[in-house]
N, C-alpha and C positions, 0 to 999 in steps of 0.2 A: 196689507199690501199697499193703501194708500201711504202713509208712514213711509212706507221702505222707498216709493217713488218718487216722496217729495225728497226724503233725505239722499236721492242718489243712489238709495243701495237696490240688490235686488237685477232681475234680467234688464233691467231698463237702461244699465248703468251705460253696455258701452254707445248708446244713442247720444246719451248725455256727451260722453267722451268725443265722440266725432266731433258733433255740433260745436264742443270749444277748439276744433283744429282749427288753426287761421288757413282761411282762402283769397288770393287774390283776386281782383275785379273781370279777371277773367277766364275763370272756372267757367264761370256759364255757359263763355263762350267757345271753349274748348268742348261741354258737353255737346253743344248744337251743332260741333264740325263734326260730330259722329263717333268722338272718344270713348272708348269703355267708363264707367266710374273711375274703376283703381289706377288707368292710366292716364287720365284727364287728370285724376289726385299728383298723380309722382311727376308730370311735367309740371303741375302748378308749382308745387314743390321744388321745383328747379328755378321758378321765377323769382320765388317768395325768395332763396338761398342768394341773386343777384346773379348767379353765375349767366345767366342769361335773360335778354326780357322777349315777352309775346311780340314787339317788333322786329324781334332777330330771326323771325322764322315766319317764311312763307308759307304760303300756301297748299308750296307742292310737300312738303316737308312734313305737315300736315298728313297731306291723303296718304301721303307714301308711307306713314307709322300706322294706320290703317289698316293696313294690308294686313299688319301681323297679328296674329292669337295674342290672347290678351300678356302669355308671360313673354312671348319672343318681346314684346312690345317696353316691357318695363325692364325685359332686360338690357334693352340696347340704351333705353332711355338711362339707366345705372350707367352704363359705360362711357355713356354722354356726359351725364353727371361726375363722374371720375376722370374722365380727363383733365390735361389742362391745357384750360381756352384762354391762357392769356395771350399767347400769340396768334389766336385764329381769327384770324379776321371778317370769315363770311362762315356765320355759326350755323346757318339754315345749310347751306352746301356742306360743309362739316358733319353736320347733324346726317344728311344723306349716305356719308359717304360710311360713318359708322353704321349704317341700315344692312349697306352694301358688303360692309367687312363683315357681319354677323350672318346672314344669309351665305355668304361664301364659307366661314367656318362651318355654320350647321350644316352645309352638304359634304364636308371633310370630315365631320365628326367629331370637330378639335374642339377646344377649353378655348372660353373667354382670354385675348392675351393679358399678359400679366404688365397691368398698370406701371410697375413699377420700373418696367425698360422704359431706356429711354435719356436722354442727354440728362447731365446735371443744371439742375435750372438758375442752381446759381453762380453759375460759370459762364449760362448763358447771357441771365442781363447783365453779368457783368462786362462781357462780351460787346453788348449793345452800347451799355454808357461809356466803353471808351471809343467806339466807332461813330454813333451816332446814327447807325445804321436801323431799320426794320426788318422783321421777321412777321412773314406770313407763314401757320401751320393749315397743309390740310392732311387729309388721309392720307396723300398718295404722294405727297412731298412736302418741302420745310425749305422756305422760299426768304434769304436772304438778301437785303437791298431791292433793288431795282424798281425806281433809281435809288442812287445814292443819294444821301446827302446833298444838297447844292456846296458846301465846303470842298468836298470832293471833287464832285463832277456835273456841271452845267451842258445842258442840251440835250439833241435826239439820242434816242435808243444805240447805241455804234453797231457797227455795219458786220457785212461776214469777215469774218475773219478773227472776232478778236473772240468767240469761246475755244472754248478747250472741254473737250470728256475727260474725267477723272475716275480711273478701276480698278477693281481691286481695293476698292477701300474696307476696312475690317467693320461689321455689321454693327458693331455698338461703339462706331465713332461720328461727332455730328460737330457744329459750328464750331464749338470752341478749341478744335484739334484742326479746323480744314482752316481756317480764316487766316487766324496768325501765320499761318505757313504759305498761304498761294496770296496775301496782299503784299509779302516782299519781294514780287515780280513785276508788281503795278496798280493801279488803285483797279476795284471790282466795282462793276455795276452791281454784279448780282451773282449768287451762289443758289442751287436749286440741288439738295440734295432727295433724292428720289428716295420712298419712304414704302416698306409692305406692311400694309395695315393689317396683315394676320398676324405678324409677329411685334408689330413697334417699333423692330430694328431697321436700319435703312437694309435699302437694296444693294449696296455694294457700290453702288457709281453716282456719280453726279456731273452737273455742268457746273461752270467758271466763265461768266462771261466780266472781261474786261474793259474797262473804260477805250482802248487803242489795242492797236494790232500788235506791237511791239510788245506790249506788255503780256499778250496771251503766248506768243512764242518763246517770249522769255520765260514763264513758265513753264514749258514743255522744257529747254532749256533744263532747266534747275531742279525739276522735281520725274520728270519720265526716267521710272525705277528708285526712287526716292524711297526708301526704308521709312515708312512713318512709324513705326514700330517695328520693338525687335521682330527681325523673320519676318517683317511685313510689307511688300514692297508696291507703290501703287503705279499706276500705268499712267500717261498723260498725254494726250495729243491734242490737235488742231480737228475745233467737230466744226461741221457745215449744217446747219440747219434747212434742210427739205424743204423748200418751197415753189420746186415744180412739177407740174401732171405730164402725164404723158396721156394722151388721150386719142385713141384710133376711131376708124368709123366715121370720118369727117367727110363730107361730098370734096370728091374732088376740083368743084367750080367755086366753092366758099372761098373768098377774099380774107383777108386778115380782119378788116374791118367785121365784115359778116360773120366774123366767128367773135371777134371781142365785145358784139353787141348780142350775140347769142349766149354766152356763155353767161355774160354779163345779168342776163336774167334771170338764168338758174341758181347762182353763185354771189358770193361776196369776197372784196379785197381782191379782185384779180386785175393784174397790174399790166400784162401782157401778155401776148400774144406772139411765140415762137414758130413762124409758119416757111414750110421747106417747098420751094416750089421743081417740078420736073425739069431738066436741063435743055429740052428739045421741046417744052414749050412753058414760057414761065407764067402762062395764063390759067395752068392749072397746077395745085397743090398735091402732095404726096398723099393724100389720104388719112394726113394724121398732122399734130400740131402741140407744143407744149404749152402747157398753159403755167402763167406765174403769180404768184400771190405775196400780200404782204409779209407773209411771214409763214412758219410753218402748221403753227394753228389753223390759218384759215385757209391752207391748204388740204388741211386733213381734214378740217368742215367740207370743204369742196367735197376731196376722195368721196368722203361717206353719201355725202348725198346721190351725188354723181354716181356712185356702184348701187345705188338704196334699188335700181330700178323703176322706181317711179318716176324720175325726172328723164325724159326726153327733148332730144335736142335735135332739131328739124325734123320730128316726128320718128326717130330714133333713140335708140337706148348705144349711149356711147360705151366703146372702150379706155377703161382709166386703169390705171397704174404708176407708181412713184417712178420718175426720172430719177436717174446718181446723180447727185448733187454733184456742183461744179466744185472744186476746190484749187484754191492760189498756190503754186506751186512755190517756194522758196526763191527769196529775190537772188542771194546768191548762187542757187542752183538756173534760175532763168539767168542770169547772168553772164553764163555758160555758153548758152544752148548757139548752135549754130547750122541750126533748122530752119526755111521758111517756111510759112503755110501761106500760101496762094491761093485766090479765089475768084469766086467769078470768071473762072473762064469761061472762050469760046468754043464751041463743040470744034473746031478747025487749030484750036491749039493744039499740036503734040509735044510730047515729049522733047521731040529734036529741037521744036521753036523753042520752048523751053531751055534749054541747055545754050543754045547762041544767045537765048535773053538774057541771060543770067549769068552765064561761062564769062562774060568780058568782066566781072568783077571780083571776082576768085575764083581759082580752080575746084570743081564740084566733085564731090563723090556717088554722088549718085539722084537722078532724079528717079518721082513717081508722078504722075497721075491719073486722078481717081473722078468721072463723072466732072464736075466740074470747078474741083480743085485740084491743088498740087502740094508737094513737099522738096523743097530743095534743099540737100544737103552738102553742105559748103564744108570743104578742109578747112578753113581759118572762118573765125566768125566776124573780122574783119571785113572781111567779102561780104558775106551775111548784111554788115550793117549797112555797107555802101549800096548792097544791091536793094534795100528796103526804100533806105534815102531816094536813091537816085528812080526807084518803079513804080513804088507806091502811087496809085492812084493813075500810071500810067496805062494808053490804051494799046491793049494787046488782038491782034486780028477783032476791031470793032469794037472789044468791050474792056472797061476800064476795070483794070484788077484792084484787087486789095491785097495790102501783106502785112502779115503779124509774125512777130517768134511763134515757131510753134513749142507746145507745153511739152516736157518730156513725159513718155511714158505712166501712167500710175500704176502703181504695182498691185495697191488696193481692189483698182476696177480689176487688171490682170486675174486676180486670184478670186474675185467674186464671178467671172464668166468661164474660168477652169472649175469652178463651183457647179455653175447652170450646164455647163456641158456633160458634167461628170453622173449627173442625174436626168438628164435625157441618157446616154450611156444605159444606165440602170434600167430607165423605163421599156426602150429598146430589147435588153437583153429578158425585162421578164415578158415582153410581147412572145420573144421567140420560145424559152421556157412553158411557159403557161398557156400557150396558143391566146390568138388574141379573139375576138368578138366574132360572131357571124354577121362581114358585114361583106360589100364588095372591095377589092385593093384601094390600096389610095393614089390622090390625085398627084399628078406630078408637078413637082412646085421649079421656081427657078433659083437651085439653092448656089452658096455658094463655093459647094466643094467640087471635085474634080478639076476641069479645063476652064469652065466658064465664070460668070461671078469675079470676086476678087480673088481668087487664089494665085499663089505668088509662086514662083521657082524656088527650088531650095535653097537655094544662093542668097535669098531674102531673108535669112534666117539673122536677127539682131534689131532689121527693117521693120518684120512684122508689128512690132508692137509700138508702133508711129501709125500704122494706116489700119490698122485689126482690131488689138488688143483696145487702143485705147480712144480713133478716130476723133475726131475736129466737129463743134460745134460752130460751124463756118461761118452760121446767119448771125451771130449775138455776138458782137465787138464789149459789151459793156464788161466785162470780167474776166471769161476764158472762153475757152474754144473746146470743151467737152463732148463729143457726138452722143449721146445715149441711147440715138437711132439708129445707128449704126448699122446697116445690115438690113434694114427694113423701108428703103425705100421701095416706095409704089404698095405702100399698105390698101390694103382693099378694104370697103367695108365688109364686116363679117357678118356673120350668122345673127339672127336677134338672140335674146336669151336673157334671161334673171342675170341682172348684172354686168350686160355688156358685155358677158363672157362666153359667148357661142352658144345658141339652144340646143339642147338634144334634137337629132333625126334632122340637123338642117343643114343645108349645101355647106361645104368647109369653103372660103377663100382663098386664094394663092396668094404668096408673096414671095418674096425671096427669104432663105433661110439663112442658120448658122452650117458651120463647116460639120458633116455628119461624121459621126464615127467611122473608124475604120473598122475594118472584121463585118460579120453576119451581122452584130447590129444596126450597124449603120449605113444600113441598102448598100449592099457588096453588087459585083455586079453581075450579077444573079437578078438581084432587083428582088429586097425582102420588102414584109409588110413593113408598115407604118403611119401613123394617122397625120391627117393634114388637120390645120390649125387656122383655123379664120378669128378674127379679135382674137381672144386669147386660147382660143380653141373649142372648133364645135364637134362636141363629142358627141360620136356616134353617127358621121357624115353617112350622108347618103349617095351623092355624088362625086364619088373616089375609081380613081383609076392607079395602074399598077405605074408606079415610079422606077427608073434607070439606076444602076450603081452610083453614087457620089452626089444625090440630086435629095439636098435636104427638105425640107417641107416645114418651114419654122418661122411661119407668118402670123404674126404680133409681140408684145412687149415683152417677149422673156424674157430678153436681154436687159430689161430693167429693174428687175426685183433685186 
């Protein structure tokens, strides 16, 4: 038996075997973070191959392969291993995100995906050495440029306007099919195709953001319904990137200042403060206030924290929610327009002063106003311009107005708030169906269907979608005039609750609502049930009384999602 030990042979052999495996200098230190043997071996293994070193992986990347049983563990670290990280640039986030894709298949119950989807890679660097461009890979996208090149393009980040969303794209097509085709509209900062790590194949969409604006509309231009392949045709438009909150729950005595050094604490990147003040006294705020950020990242770092519940803001848990993003209407469609939007008036402005201020510079078709702006619609836009010229900044009974074109209509917002309406509707109708809760009636809000509120004559029918559909963001000169609030001035604070989203069993808030349905569900005037809504709704009020026919109860951000 000694014999057979010294020679290798015999049960001892495979110790021997082990002991000649090469180990890196940092086995040990993989044992000591808490790794299995066989999985401390196969990461080492992965260092010793190059494909990655022990400084490409933090810490958390570490505990987080911990978590798994010893085969989930080497198998995610195989798929690690199989991949290819030449263009991944943050291999520890990488490394996480396949953690994440293997946990979401084993609760689907799917197969490892198959390595072999996936772009051609040598189409891709080829791709690369004529552009000179970078590729960052993660999980969850395949992130071309940005920036570009200095040959290309010098300077800041460009501004809104110049991405574009691209849909519809066919799921096993990537750089080398998107590039050559959307940089003959203008040079590209950056291309980010969106990627589902369960399959390898993209998502079907991506962005395009361009060096200038012209160059992203030229795009929409030349490829919106563009056959990339037979039968295949992809979508293309002008995208806006989300970068403001809409956040309810604010004290109505908070200054702007006191909310942007509030907010400021909680938060990172918040760049302004959108704050709506009451017409009849502008010492106090609406109850609610947008908030803006650099960008849409650090917006939705905000959201999250902000809804997490645990951060409050003047010993409150706020209401948050996505504002519709503003979008630049087409210079030759504003071109056109021969709207004004009027602001800042006096509560002693009417309509008729209106129409004598304005009437001497063209003949009008019709004024409106609304609290304490207006919309003048001018027969020639002519009129339009001279009356801008010639008022702008003038003072009208005390206080000096402001006037802008106003934006025509979006059709987009239109059809996302026939959306939100169309599912209250729904909810309404299974109230009457289903019987609703054993609670008391509800409260009566000050909505704005029927007589009171903005509801218009029918004659207003073409009008509505200037002062309804699509409303004026009045306070913010710097881009557009979007209202998002539309409908929800004099937001109350609501109820507390997980999330800023109204507590169960707590008083509901009043606000002004949307236009209610008509018929049984939409408080006929009968006066059916329905629940009132404080922030975003406190379900299960306690403090509800019986509501009048046409008197909707829809106080907080619906109107923003």
């Amino acid at each position: 038996m000694a014999a057979e030990h010294v020679n290798g042979n015999g049960t001892e052999e495979p110790m021997d075997t082990y002991a000649a495996v090469a180990q890196s200098e940092h086995m040990q230190t993989l044992l000591d973070a808490g790794l299995p043997q066989k999985v401390a071996e196969k990461l080492d293994e992965i260092y010793i191959s190059g494909l990655v070193t022990h400084s490409d992986l933090d810490e958390r990347a570490i505990e987080a392969l911990k978590e798994f049983n010893e085969e989930g563990a080497l198998a995610v670290l195989q798929q690690f291993k199989d991949s290819d990280l030449s263009h991944v640039q943050n291999k520890s986030a990488f490394l996480c995100g396949v953690m994440k894709t293997y946990r979401q298949r084993e609760k689907q119950g799917t197969k490892v995906a198959d390595s072999s989807k996936g772009p051609d890679e040598s189409k891709i660097k080829a791709l690369l050495e004529r552009t000179g461009y970078t590729l960052d890979v993660t999980t969850g996208q395949r992130k071309y440029g940005g920036p570009p090149p200095d040959f290309v393009h010098t300077g800041q980040q460009p501004s809104v306007g110049t991405e574009i969303f691209v849909g519809k794209i066919p799921r096993d097509l990537f750089e080398d099919e998107l590039v050559p085709l959307f940089e003959k509209a203008g040079s590209i900062w950056d291309l980010r195709l969106m990627m589902d790590p369960l399959t390898g194949l993209n998502r079907g969409y991506a962005f395009v953001t361009f060096c200038t604006k012209e160059a992203a509309q030229e795009a929409v231009k030349l490829y919106n319904n563009h056959e990339i392949r037979p039968g295949k045709h992809i979508g293309v438009c002008i995208s806006v990137a989300n970068n403001r909150l809409f956040v309810g729950s604010i004290p109505k005595s908070k200054t702007k200042e006191q909310i942007v050094e509030e907010f400021s604490k909680v938060t990172e990147g918040l760049t302004d403060v959108i704050l709506y003040h009451q017409p009849d006294d502008k010492k106090k705020n609406r109850g609610f206030c947008f908030l803006e950020y650099e960008d849409h990242k650090t917006a939705a770092q905000a959201r999250r924290r902000l809804m997490s519940g645990k951060v409050k803001v003047w010993g409150n848990v706020v209401t948050v929610e996505w504002a519709d993003p503003i979008e630049d209407p087409d210079p030759e469609v504003m071109a056109k327009v021969k709207v004004l939007f009027v602001r800042n008036l006096a509560n002693t402005v009417t309509e008729e002063i209106l129409e004598k201020a304005f009437g001497q510079f063209g003949k009008l078709e019709r004024v409106k106003k609304l609290k304490d702006y207006a919309f003048i619609h001018f027969d020639e836009r002519v009129g339009a311009v001279k009356a801008m010229e010639e008022m702008n900044g003038k003072e009208l009974e005390g206080e000096n107005i402001e006037i802008v074109f106003a934006k025509p209509p979006d059709q987009k917002r239109k059809e996302r708030k026939a959306q939100r309406q169309a599912a209250k509707n729904q909810m309404y109708d299974e109230y009457y169906y289903y019987g609703g809760p054993h609670m008391p009636p509800p409260s009566r809000g000050r909505g704005r269907g029927g007589r009171g509120g903005y509801g218009y004559p029918s004659d207003y029918y073409g009008y509505d979608d200037y002062y309804d559909y699509y409303g004026y963001d009045y306070h913010n000169y710097r881009g557009g005039y979007d209202d998002p609030f539309y409908g929800y001035e004099d937001f109350q604070v609501g109820a507390r609750g997980r999330g800023g989203r109204g507590a169960r069993g707590a008083a509901p808030s009043r606000g002004r609502g949307a236009v209610p349905p008509r018929g049984r569900a939409g408080y006929s005037q009968r006066g059916g049930p329905g629940s009132a809504r404080g922030a975003r709704g406190a379900r299960g009020g306690a403090q509800q009384q019986r509501g009048r026919g046409g008197k909707g109860v829809e106080a907080g951000p619906d109107l923003l999602q």
